[in-house]
C-alpha positions in Angstrom: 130.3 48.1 -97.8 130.2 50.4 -100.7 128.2 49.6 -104.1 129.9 49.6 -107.3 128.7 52.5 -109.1 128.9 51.3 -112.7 126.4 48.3 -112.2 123.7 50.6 -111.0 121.6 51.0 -114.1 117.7 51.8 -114.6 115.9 49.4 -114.6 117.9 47.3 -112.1 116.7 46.1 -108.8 118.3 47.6 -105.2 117.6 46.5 -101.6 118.2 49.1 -99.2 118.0 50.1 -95.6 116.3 53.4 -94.2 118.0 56.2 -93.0 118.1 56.7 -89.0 116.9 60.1 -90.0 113.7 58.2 -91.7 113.3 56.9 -87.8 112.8 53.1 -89.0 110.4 51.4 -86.5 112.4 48.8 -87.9 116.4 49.7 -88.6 117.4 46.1 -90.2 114.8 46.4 -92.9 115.6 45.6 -96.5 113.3 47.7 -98.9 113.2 46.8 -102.4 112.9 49.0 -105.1 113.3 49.3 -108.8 116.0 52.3 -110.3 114.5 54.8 -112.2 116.9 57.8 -112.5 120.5 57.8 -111.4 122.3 60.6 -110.3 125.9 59.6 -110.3 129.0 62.0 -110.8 127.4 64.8 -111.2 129.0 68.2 -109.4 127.4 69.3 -106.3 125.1 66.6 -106.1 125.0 63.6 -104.0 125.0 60.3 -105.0 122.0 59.0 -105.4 119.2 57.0 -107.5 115.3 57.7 -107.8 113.1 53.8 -107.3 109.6 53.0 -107.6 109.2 50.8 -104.7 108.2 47.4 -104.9 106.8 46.3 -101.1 102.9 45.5 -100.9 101.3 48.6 -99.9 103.8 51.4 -101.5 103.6 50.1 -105.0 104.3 52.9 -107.4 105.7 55.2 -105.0 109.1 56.6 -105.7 112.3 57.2 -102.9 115.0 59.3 -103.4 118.2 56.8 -102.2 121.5 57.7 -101.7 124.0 55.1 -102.7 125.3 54.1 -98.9 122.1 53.4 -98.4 122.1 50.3 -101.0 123.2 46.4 -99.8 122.4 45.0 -103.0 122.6 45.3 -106.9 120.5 42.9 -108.9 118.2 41.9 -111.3 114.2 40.7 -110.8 115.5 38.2 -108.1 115.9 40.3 -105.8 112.2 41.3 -105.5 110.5 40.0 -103.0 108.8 36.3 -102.6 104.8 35.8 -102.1 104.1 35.5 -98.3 102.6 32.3 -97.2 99.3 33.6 -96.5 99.5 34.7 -100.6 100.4 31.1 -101.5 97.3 29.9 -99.9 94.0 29.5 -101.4 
């Protein structure tokens, strides 16, 4: 299903699957990152946003996304939860 452009804003959180050209070991995947740059309507470009990832172990990295690649538009709650073994002291 294709995102709605105009509530793609920086700052905002997407969850989004890997290309089949990224060769996912895992295809049904949802990373999470955090919209930096858009790149929307612009000619000759592609549709697309720059985000910082937010999955343990690629903090700070950024990933060039194209918008079919996107599920889901939303805000911090769509960041990921705590894994049990976090939860547990």
């Amino acid at each position: 299903m294709p995102v709605n452009v105009d509530t793609i804003s920086v700052g905002c959180i997407v969850s989004y699957r890997l290309p089949a050209c990224q060769l996912p070991v895992d295809k049904n995947k949802l990373w999470h990152g955090r919209v930096l740059k858009t790149i929307i309507n612009r000619p000759g470009l592609l549709d697309s946003v720059i985000v910082e990832l937010l999955e343990e172990g690629y903090e700070k990295e950024t990933e060039f996304i194209l918008l079919e690649q996107i599920v889901a538009i939303g805000d911090d709650s769509l960041r990921l939860k705590p894994r049990a073994s976090q939860t547990q002291a």
